[in-house]
C-alpha positions in Angstrom: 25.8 13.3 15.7 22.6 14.1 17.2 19.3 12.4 18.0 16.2 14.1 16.5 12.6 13.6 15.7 12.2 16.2 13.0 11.3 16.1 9.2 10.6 19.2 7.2 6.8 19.5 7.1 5.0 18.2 4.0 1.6 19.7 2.7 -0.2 16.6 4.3 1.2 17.6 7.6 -0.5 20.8 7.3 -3.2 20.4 10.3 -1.2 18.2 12.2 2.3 20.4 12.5 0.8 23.9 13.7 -1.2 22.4 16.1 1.1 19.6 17.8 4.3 19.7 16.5 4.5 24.0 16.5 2.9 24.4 19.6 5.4 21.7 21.6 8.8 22.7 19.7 8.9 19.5 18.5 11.4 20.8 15.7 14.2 21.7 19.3 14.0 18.1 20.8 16.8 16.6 22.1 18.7 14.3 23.9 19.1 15.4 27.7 21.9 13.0 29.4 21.0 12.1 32.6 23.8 9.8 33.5 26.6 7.6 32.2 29.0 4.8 32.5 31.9 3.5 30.9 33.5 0.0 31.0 36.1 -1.6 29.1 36.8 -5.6 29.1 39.5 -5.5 27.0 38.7 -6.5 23.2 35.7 -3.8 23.8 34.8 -0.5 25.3 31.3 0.5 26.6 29.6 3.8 26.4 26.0 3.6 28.5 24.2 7.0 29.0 20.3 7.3 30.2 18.4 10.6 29.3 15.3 12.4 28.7 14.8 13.0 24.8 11.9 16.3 24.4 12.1 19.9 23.5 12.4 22.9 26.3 9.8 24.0 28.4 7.8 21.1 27.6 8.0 17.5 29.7 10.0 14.5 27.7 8.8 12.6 24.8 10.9 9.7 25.9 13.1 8.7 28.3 16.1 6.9 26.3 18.9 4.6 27.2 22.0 4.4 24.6 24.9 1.8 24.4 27.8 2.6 22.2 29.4 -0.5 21.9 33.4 -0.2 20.2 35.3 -3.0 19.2 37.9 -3.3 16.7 35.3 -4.8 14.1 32.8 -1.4 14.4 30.7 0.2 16.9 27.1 -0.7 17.7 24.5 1.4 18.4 21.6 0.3 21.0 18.6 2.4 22.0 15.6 1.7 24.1 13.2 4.0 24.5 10.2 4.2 26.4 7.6 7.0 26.0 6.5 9.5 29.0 3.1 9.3 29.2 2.7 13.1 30.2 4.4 14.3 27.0 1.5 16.4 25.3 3.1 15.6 21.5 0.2 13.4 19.7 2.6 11.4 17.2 6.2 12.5 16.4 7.7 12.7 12.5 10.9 10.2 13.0 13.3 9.3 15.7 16.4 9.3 14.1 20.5 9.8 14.7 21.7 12.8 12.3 25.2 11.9 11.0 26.8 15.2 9.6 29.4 14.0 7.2 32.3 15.6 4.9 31.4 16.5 1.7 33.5 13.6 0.0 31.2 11.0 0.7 29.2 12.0 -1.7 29.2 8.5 -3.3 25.8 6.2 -2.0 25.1 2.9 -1.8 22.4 1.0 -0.2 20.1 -2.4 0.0 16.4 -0.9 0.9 13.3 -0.1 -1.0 14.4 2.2 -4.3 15.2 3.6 -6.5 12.8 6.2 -5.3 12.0 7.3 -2.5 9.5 6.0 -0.2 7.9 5.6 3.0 5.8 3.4 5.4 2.6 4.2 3.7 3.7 5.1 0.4 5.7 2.1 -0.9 4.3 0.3 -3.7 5.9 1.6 -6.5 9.4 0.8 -4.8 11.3 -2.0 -5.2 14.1 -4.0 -2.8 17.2 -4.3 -4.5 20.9 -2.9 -4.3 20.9 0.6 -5.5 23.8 3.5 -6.6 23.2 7.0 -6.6 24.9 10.0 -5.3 23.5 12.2 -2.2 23.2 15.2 -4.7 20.8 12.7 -6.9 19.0 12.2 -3.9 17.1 15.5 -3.3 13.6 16.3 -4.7 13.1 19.7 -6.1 9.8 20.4 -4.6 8.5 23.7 -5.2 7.7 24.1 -1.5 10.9 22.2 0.2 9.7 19.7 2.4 10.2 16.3 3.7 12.1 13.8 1.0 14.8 11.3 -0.2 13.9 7.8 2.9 14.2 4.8 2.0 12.6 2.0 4.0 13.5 -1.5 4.9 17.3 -0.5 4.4 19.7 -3.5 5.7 22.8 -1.1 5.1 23.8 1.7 3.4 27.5 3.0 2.2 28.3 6.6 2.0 32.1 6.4 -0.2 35.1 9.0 -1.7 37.2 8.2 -3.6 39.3 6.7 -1.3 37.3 6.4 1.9 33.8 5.1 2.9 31.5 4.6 5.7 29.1 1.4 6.6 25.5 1.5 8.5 24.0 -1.5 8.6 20.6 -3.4 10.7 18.4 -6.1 10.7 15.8 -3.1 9.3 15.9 0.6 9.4 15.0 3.7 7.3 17.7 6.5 6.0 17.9 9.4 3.7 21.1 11.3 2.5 20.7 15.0 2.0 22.9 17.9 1.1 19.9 19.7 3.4 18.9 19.5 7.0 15.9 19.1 7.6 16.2 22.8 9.2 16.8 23.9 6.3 14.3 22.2 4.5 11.4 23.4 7.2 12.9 26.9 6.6 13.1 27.5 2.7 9.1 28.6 1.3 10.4 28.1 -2.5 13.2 25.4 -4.1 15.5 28.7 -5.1 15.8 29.8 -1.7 18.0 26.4 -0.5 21.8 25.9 -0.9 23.1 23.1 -0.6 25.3 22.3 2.6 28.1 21.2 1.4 28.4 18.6 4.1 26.0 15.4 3.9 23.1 14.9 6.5 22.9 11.1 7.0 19.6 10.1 9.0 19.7 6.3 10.0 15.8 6.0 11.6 14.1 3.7 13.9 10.9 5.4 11.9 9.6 8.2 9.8 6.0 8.5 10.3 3.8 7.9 7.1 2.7 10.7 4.8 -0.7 10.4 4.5 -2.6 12.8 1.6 -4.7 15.0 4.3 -3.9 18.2 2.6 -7.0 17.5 0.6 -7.9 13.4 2.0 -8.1 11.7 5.0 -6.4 11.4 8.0 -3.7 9.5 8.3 -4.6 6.0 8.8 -3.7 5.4 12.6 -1.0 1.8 11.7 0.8 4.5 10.0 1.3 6.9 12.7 4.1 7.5 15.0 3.0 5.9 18.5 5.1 3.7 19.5 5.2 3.8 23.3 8.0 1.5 24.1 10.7 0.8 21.4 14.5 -0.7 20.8 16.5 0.2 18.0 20.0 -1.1 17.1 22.5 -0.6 14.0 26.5 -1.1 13.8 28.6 1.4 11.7 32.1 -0.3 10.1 
């Protein structure tokens, strides 16, 4: 797993991701641990670490605490993070934990906003409701790979074999299953030029910042953008 705040670049981030996101390696952020604790009562173990979450060279985006919380039931996942006020980075894609699972799981299940996908500013034509599809089904064969495949408002989401699966599940979060990272997404200029990982990239999100059409519109409307300074963030896997 790792925490990241990247998506591929869409056309609409076309002014936006040379400038800011380029510029302050916004694609290389990471989680810097700092320090961390361990307890255990007895029916549960508890894994605490503080850190710095930014990109090298440049100062932190956030600073981030994150409480892994096991019990016999599942493990719950807690993150506060509150932003550093000299970070130069305008507004950041996502903030998400990157799940690289085996290629079996390839069956998907979720309750969120479908059967398409969609995003904080782009979600009328979607629907709530319990949706099947497979993370091979999920990809959009853009000519120019970019950005695709969230869901929004998800309350959990199954990834299954034939004889295994894996629950995430929140009060309220966004996810998208890929056989692509968004790496190799960001990388590819035409559709042919991807192969699929065989492995699926799972990204549960606190956020995915909106879309916007300012490839050839307007700005992205500032309730869209990704400013939170101060956020908390919590989802259990079973």
């Amino acid at each position: 797993t790792r925490f990241t705040p990247w998506r591929a670049p869409t056309d609409n981030d076309m002014y936006i991701h040379p400038r800011n996101w380029k510029n302050e390696f916004v694609r290389y952020a990471a989680l810097h641990v700092l320090s961390s604790e361990v307890s255990y009562t007895g029916t549960e173990a508890e894994i605490a670490f503080e850190g710095s979450f930014g990109a090298p060279a440049r100062f932190p985006m956030y600073q981030v605490r994150v409480v892994y919380t096991v019990r016999a039931d599942g493990i719950r996942v807690s993150v506060h993070a509150e932003r550093e006020p000299r970070s130069l980075v305008e507004q950041i894609p996502r903030f998400a934990i990157e799940f690289v699972l085996c290629p079996e799981l390839e069956g998907l299940e979720y309750f969120a906003k479908g059967p398409e996908a969609c995003y904080i500013d782009f979600e009328e034509h979607a629907k709530y409701g319990v949706y099947h599809s497979t993370v091979t089904e999920e990809y959009e064969p853009m000519i120019k790979p970019q950005e695709c495949g969230n869901h929004i408002g998800a309350r959990y989401v199954v990834l299954s074999s034939e004889d295994a699966s894996v629950r995430f599940e929140g009060e309220s979060f966004e996810f998208s299953a890929l056989h692509f990272s968004a790496e190799a997404l960001t990388d590819a200029a035409h559709r042919h030029e991807l192969v699929p990982d065989e492995n699926v990239h799972l990204l549960i999100n606190y956020k995915v910042g909106g879309i916007g059409t300012n490839s050839c519109g307007p700005k992205l409307p500032q309730k869209y953008i990704f400013l939170d300074d101060r956020f908390d963030f919590t989802f259990r896997i079973v």
